[in-house]
C-alpha positions as CSV (number, residue, x, y, z in Angstrom):
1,X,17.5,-15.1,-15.6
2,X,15.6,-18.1,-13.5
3,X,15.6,-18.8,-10.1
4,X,15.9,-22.3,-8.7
5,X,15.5,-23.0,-4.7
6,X,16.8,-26.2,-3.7
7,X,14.5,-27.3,-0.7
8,X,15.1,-31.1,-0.6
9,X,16.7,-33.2,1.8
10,X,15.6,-35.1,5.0
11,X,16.6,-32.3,7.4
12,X,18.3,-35.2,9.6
13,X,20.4,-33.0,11.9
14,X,17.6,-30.9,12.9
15,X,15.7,-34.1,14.2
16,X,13.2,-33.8,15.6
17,X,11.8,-30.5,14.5
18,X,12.0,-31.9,10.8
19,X,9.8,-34.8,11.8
20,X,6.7,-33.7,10.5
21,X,7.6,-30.8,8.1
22,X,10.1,-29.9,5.8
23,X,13.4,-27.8,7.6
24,X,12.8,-24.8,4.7
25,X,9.6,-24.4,6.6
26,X,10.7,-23.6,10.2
27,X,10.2,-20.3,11.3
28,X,13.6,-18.3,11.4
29,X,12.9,-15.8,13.9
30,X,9.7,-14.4,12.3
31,X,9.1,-16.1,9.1
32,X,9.2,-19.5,7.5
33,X,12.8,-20.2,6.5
34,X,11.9,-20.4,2.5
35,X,11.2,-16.7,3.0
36,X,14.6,-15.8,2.9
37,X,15.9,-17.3,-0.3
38,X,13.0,-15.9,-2.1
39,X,13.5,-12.7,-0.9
40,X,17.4,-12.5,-2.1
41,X,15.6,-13.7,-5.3
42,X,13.3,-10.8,-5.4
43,X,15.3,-8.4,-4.4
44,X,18.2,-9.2,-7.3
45,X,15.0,-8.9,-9.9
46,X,14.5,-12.8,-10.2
47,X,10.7,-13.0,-10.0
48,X,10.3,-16.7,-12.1
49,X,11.4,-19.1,-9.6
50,X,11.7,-22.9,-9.1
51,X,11.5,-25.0,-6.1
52,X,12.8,-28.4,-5.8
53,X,11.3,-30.0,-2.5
54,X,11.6,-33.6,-1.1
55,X,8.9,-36.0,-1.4
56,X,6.0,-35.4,0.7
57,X,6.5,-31.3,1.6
58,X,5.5,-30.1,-2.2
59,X,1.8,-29.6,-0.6
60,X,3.3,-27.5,2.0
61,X,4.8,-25.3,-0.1
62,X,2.1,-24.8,-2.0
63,X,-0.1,-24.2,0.5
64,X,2.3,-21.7,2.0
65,X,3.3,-19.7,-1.4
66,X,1.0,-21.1,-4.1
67,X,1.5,-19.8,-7.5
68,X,4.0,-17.2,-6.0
69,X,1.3,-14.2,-6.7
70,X,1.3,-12.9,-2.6
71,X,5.0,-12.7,-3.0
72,X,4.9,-10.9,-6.4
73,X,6.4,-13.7,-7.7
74,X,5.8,-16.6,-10.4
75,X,6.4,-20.1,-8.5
76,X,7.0,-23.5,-9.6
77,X,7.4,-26.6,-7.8
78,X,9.8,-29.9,-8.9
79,X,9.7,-33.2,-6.7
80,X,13.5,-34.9,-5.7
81,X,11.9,-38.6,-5.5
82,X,15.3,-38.9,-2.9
83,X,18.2,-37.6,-1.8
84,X,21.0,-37.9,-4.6
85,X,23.1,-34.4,-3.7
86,X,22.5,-30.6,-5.2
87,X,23.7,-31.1,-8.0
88,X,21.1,-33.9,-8.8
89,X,18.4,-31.8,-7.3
90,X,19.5,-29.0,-9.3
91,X,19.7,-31.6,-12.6
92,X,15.8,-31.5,-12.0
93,X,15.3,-27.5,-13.1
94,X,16.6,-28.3,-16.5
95,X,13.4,-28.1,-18.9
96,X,12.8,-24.8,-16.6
97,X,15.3,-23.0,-17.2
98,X,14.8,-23.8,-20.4
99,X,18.9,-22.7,-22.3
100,X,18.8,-19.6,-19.4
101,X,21.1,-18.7,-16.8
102,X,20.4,-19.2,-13.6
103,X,20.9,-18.2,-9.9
104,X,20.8,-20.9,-7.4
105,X,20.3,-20.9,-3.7
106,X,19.8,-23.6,-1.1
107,X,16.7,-23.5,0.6
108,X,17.9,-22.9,4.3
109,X,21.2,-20.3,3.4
110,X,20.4,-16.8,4.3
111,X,22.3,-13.9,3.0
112,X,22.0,-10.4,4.5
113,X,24.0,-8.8,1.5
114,X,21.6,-7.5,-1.8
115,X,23.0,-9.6,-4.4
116,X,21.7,-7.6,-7.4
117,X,24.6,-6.0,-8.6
118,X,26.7,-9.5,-8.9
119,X,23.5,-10.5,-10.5
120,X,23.1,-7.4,-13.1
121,X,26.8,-8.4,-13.6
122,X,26.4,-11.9,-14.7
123,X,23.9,-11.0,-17.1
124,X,26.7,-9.4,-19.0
125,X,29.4,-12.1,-19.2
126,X,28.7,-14.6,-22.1
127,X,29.4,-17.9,-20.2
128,X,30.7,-19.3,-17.1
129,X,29.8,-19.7,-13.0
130,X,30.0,-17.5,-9.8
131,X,30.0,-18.5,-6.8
132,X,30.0,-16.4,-3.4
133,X,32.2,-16.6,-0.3
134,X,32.0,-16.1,3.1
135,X,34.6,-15.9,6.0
136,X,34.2,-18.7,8.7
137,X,35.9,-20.0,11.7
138,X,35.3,-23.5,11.2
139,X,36.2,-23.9,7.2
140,X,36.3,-27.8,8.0
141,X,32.8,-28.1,8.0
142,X,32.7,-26.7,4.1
143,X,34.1,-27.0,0.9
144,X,36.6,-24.0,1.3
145,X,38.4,-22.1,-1.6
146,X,41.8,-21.8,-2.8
147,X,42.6,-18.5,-4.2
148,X,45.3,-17.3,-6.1
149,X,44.8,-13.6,-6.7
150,X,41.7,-12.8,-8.5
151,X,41.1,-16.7,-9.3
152,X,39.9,-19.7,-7.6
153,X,42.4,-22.3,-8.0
154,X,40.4,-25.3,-6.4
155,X,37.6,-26.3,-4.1
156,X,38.1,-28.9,-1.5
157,X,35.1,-30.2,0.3
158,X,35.5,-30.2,4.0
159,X,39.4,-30.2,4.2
160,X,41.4,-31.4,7.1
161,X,43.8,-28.7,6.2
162,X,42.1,-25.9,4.6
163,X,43.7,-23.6,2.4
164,X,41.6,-20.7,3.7
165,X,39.0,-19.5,5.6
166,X,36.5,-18.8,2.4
167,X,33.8,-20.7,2.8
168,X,31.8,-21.5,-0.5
169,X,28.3,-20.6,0.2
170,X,24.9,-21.9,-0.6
171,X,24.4,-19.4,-3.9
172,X,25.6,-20.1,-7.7
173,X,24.9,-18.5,-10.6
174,X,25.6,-21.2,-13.4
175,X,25.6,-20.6,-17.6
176,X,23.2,-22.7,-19.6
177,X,26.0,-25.5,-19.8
178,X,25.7,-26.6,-15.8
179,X,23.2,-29.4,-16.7
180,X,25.3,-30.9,-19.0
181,X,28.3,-30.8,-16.7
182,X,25.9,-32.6,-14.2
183,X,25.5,-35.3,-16.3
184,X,29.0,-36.3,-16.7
185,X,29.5,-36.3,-13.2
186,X,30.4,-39.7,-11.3
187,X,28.9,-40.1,-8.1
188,X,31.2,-39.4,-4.8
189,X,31.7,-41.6,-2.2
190,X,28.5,-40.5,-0.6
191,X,26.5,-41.5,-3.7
192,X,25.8,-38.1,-4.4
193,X,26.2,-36.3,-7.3
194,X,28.4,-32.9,-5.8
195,X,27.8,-29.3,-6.4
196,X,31.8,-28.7,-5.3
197,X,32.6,-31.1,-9.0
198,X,30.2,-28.9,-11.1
199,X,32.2,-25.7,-9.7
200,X,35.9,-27.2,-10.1
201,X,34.8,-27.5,-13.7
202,X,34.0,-24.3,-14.1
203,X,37.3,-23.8,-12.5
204,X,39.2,-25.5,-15.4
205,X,37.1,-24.3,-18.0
206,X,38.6,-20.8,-16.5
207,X,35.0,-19.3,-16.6
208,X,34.8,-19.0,-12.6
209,X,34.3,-16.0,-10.3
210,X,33.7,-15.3,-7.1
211,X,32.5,-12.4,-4.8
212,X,33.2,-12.3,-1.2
213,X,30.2,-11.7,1.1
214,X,30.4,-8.5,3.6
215,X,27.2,-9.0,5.7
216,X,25.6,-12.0,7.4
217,X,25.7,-15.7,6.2
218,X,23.3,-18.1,7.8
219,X,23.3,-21.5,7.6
220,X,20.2,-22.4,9.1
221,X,20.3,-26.5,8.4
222,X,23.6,-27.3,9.7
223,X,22.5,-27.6,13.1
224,X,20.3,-26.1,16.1
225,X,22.9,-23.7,17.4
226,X,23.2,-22.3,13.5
227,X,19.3,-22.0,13.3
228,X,19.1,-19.9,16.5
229,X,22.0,-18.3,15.3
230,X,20.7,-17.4,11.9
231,X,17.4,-16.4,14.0
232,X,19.7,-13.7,15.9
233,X,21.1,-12.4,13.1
234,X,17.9,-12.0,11.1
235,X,16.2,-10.6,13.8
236,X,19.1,-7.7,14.2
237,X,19.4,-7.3,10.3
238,X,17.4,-5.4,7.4
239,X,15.5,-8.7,6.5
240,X,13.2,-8.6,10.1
241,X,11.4,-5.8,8.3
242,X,10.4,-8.0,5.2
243,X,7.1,-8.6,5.7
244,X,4.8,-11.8,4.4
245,X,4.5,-9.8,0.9
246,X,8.6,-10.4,0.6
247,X,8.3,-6.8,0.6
248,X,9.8,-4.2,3.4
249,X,7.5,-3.4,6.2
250,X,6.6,0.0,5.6
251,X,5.2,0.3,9.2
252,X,8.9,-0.6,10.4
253,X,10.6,2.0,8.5
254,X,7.7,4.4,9.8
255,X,8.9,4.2,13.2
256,X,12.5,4.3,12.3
257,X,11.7,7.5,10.9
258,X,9.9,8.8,13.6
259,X,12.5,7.9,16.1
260,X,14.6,10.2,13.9
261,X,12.2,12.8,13.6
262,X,12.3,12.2,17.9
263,X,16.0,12.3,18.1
264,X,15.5,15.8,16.1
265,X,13.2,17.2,18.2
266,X,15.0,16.7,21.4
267,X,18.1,17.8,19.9
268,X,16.4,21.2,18.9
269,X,14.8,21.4,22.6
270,X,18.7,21.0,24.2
271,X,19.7,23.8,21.4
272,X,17.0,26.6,22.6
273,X,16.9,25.2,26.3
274,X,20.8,26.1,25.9
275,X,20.5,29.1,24.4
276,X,17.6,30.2,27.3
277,X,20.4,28.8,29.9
278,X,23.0,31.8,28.3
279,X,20.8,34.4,27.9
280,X,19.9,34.0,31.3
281,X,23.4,33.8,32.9
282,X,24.2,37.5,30.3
C-alpha cells in the first residue's frame, strides 16, 4: 500500500502564523506538524509516501524531508495549483498510486493510536473504504456518522442536528476505485469537490467500515486553541519521544527505564530498612 499526505490549503484560520509558511510546517510542540502524519505512516509499514502541497510550500518540504531517506522513507511531492477540496487534492495521487490501495491522512490531523493493525487488515479485504472515528463534543464542526450497528448508514457534513458524536477523522484508506468515484463527483456548494461524497459512496456500494479511535485526535488546523491543544496532547503522549529520524528516541525511553530501575532501588532500600527496623525492635 501507498501513502498520500494531503498538505494543501491556505491555512486561513491560523492567519497569521500561515503567512509565510505552509500550516503542515508549524511546530507542534516539538516538531514540524508534517511529522506526525508521516510517522502514523511509518509506523503502520507505509514507507512510499506522497505529499500534495499548495503552491509555493513544495520547496519547503523538500528542504525539510527531501527524498524521504532521514526519515527512512521514500517521498514524493504533487503541487494543488489551488484549493478545490480533498478529494481534488487527493485526485492528484492517481498515476502514484498507480491501481494500489491507499491510506490517506490530512496533513495537520494527529492520531495517537498505531494504526497498523486496521492497516494489516485492509490489505486483506478485496475492495472497499475505511474510515476512522473519533468521539467529540462539538460534532457540528464535522461531518459526523450515522451508525446502525456495525454499519455506517450516512455521513452528514457539519449537521445542525447530528446523529452522533462520531466524528469522521482526517484518515481513509480507499480501494483502487476512489479516483474514479472522484471524477463523477459534482462540486458542492463550496465549489469543492468533498471527501464526505467519496465516503457516502462507499457507503452505498456497502464496502465501508469504520474503526473507532481510543487515544488522542488532534486537529491541529481548525484553529489556535486546537493547535495548542494538539501541542498538549503530543507533548503528554508516546509521539514526544519520536525523534527527527521518525523514529523513538531511544535516549527518552533510557531514562524511563532508569526511573524504573530508581523506583526499584528505593523500593528494595524501604524493604531491608524495614526489615533492620524489626530486627531491631525483636
Amino acid at each position: 500500500m501507498k501513502g498520500i499526505i494531503l498538505a494543501g490549503g491556505t491555512g486561513s484560520r491560523l492567519y497569521p502564523l500561515t503567512r509565510v509558511t505552509n500550516k503542515h510546517l508549524l511546530p507542534v510542540y516539538n516538531k514540524p506538524m508534517i511529522f506526525y502524519p508521516l510517522y502514523a505512516m511509518k509506523s503502520a509499514g507505509i514507507t512510499n509516501v506522497l505529499i500534495v502541497s499548495g503552491k509555493g510550500h513544495s520547496g519547503s518540504f523538500l528542504e525539510l524531508l527531501g527524498s524521504g531517506a532521514n526519515v527512512g522513507m521514500k517521498i514524493s511531492y504533487e503541487v494543488q495549483e489551488e484549493a478545490g477540496g480533498i478529494a481534488q487534492a487527493l485526485s492528484l495521487a492517481e498515476n502514484f498510486a498507480n491501481n494500489e490501495k491507499v491510506v490517506v491522512i490530512l496533513g495537520d490531523n494527529i492520531f495517537e493510536d498505531d494504526l497498523l493493525e486496521a492497516v494489516e487488515e485492509f490489505k486483506s479485504v478485496p475492495r472497499g473504504a475505511r474510515v476512522f472515528l473519533k468521539e467529540v463534543k462539538n460534532p457540528q464542526a464535522y461531518g459526523v456518522a450515522d451508525i446502525e450497528g456495525k454499519n455506517i448508514k450516512n455521513i452528514v457534513e457539519k449537521p445542525k442536528n447530528p446523529p452522533s458524536n462520531l466524528a469522521v477523522t482526517g484518515c481513509y484508506m480507499y480501494d483502487p476505485q476512489v479516483f474514479d468515484v472522484i471524477k463523477g463527483l459534482k462540486p458542492s456548494n463550496r465549489n469543492e469537490l468533498e471527501i464526505t461524497d467519496v465516503n457516502n459512496f462507499y457507503i452505498e456500494q456497502g464496502t465501508l467500515k469504520y474503526s473507532i479511535l481510543n487515544g488522542f485526535w488532534g486537529d491541529c488546523g481548525e484553529s489556535f486553541d486546537g493547535l495548542m491543544d494538539a501541542g498538549k496532547l503530543v507533548q503528554k503522549s508516546r509521539l514526544a519521544q519520536v525523534d527527527e529520524h521518525l523514529c523513538m528516541n531511544k535516549g527518552e525511553n533510557i531514562q524511563e527505564k532508569a526511573k524504573d530501575l530508581d523506583r526499584d532501588h528505593k523500593s528494595i532500600k524501604d524493604l531491608f530498612s524495614a526489615e533492620a527496623s524489626t530486627n531491631k525492635v525483636k
